[in-house]
N, C-alpha and C positions, 0 to 999 in steps of 0.2 A: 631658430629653425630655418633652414632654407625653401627659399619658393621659389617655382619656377614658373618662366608664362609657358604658352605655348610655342614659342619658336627656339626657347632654352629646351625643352623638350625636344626636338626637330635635333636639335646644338648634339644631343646625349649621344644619340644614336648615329646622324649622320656628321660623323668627327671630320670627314676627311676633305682636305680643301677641295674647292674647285677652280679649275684652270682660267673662265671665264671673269671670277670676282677677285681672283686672288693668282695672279699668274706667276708670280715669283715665288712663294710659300708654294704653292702645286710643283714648282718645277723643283725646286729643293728638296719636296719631299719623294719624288718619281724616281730624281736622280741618286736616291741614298738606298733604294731596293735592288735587288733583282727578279730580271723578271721571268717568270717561268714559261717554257717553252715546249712545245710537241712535237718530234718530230713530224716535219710534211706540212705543218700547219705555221705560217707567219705570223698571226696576232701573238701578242701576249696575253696567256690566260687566269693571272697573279701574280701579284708584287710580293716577294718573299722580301723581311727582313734580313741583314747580313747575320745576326747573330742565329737565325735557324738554319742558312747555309753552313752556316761554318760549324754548326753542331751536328750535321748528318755524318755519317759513314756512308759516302755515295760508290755503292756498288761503279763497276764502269761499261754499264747501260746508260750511264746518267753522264751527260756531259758538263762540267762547271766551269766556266769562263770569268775570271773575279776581274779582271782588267774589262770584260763588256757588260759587269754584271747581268749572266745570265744563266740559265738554268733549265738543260735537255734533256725532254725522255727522248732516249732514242726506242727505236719499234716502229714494224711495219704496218700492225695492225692492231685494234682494239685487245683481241685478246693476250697478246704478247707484252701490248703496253701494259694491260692491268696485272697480271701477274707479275711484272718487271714491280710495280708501284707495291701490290700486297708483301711482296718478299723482301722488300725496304725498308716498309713501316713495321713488317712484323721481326726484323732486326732490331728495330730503333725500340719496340717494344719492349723487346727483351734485354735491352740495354739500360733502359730506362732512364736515358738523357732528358727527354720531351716527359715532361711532366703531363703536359697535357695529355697525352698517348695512358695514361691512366685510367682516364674517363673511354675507354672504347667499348665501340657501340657496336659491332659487326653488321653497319649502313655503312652504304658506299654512297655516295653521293657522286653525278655525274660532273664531268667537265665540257662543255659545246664550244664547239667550232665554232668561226663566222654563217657557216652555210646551217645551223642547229642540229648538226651529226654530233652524237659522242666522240671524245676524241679518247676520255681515260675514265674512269671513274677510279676514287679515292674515301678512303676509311673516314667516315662522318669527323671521328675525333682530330682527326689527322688536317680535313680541310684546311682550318684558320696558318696552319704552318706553311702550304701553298697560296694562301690567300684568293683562293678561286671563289666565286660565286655560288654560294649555297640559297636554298630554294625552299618555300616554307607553305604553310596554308595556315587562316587566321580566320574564326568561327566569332561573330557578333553576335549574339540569342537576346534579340530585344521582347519587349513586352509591351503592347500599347495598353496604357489605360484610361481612367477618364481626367488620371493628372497631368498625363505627357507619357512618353517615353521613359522605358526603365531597362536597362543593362543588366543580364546574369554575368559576372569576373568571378573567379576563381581565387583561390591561394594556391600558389605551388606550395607542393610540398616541401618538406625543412630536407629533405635529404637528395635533391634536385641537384647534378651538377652544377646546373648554373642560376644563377640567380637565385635560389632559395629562398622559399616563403616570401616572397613578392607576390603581389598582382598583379592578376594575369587576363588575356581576353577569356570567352565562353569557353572555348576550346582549342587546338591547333598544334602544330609540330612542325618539323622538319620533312622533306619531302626525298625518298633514296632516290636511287636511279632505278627507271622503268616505273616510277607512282604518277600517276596523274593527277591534277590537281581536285576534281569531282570524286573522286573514288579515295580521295583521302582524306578531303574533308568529313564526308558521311564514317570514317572511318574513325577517324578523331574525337568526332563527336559522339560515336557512338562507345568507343573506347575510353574515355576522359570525364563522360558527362552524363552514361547511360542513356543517351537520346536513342532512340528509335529508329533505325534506321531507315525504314519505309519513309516513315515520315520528313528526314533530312533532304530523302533522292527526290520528294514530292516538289518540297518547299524551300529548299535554301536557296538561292540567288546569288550569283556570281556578281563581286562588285568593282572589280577588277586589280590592281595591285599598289603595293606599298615597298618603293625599292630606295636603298640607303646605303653610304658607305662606310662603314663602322671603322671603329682602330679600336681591340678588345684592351679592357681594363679589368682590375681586380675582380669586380663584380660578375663577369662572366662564366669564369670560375676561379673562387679564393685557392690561391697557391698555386698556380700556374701560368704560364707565361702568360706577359703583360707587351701591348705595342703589337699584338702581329693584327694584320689587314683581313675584314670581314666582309665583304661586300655582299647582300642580300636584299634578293626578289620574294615578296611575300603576295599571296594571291587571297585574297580579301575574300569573306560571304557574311554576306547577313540572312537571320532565321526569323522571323517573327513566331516566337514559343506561344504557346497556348497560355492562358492564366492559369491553370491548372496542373500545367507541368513544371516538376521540381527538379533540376541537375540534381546528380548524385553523382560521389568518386566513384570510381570503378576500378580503376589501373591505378590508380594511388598515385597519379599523377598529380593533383589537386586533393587538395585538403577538408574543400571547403568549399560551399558558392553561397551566392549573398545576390539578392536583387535590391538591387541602385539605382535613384533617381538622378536624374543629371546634374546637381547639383551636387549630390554626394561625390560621383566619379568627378565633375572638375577637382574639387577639394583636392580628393586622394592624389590625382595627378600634381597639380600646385606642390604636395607636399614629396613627389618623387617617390609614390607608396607603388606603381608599376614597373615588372620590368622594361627596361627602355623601348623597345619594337613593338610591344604591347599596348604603351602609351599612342604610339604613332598611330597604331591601328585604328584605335579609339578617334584622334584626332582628323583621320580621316574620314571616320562614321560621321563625328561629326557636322564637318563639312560637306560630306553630299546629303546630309539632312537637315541643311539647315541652321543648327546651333551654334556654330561655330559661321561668322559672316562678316563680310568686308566692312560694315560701318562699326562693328564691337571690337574687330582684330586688325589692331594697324599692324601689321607682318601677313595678313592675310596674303597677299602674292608670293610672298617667299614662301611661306609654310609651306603653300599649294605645289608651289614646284617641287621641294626640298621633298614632297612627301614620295616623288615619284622622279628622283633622279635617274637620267639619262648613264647608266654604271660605264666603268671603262673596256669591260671586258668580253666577247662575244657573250649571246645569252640565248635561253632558248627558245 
């Protein structure tokens, strides 16, 4: 059985080198993408892999340049961009090259500028193919008692895109364009776990964010492309639940909740029983409570930054 510590954990989710520790590996791997581009806008806003370039049918709105690997919406404006982007994907859809394009979700998930303006927004499913920065919110439902601390996780359900039947944090999602991070947690939570809504807007606590640079693997979604770039901003909250209140599914997003003592959730995590970004969550709760502490954790300074990387890509 495999076990992991906590910065094999960290390892899972944030795949992707860094320039600072590893400059030759970062540059080899920067220099083998391309990078996608907006019109008007100079940063680069994802590293596309060559094999999802070379699988598109790019309308010629789209500029491709394989000698500079790179990759142009052209459009003047937001809305000409986004319809330029839906009438691509909804080709690619119908063609059904991109497996991944199977799982679509009709969320658009936004793309930011350096200045935090939208520049395009793009089909949830479609993201990891541009490799843009996608954006999350992550529900903690602790419980104080007279033993310590106890964690409500979830099971996803077995019919989940991604990750299936794994655990999960209390509650959380993805975040489209135009959701804010408060209005969607109460939202999550209250859709995912029947929490109460009054009660979430009263008391839940912003605890700030958990940001990572992924490269998706089987597990993300079994039969669908593997290697493309996930870079993701995840905005943290913790709940102190009542002792009396029980999670329930609702959306059938979750299967299942269980109240954990911290002791149980290490185990689980050791044994890789969380989805990967789910585990990090956790590990961050940790650490600003506490449990997880620099004289128990020789990796404690890496975890700590790893938990909260500086991404490549404007952000909002």
């Amino acid at each position: 059985m495999v076990t992991y510590t906590n910065l094999q954990l960290v390892e899972q989710c944030d795949k992707f080198p860094y320039a600072q520790t590893g400059p030759d590996e970062y540059a080899t791997k920067v220099s083998g993408y391309y990078k996608f581009h907006v019109e008007g806008c100079a940063s680069v806003l994802g590293f596309m892999i060559p094999a999802t370039v070379q699988g598109f049918q790019w309308p010629d709105f789209w500029k491709v340049d394989h000698q500079r690997k790179t990759v142009l919406l052209c459009g003047k404006t937001l809305n000409e961009r986004d319809q330029r982007v839906a009438r691509t994907l909804a080709a690619e859809r119908q063609r059904r090259h991109f497996k991944l394009l199977g799982g679509w979700r009709n969320e658009l998930y936004p793309v930011y500028g350096p200045d935090r303006a939208i520049l395009v927004n793009i089909e949830r499913a479609a993201s990891p193919l541009f490799g843009i920065v996608a954006y999350g919110i992550h529900l903690t439902g602790y419980v104080v008692t007279e033993s310590g601390l106890k964690i409500w996780v979830s099971r996803r359900a077995s019919n989940k895109q991604t990750y299936p039947g794994m655990l999960d944090n209390t509650a959380g999602g993805g975040m489209a364009s135009g959701d804010k991070p408060f209005e969607s947690i109460v939202r999550e939570a209250a859709e995912e776990a029947s929490f109460p809504r009054d009660y979430v807007r009263k008391n839940v606590k912003c605890a700030g964010t958990v940001s990572y640079f992924d490269i998706r693997d089987e597990r993300a979604a079994a039969g669908t492309e593997v290697g493309l770039l996930q870079p993701e901003c995840i905005y943290v909250y913790d709940l102190e639940v009542p002792r009396d209140f029980v999670p329930r599914p609702h959306d059938l997003e979750a299967e299942d909740f269980w109240l954990w003592d911290i002791p149980e959730l290490q185990a689980a995590l050791r044994r890789g029983e969380f989805k990967t970004n789910c585990a990090l969550v956790l590990l961050d709760f940790f650490i600003r409570h506490g449990i997880i502490t620099p004289e128990e954790e020789e990796d404690y300074v890496e975890i700590v930054a790893r938990l909260h990387r500086r991404l490549e890509f404007p952000c909002a």
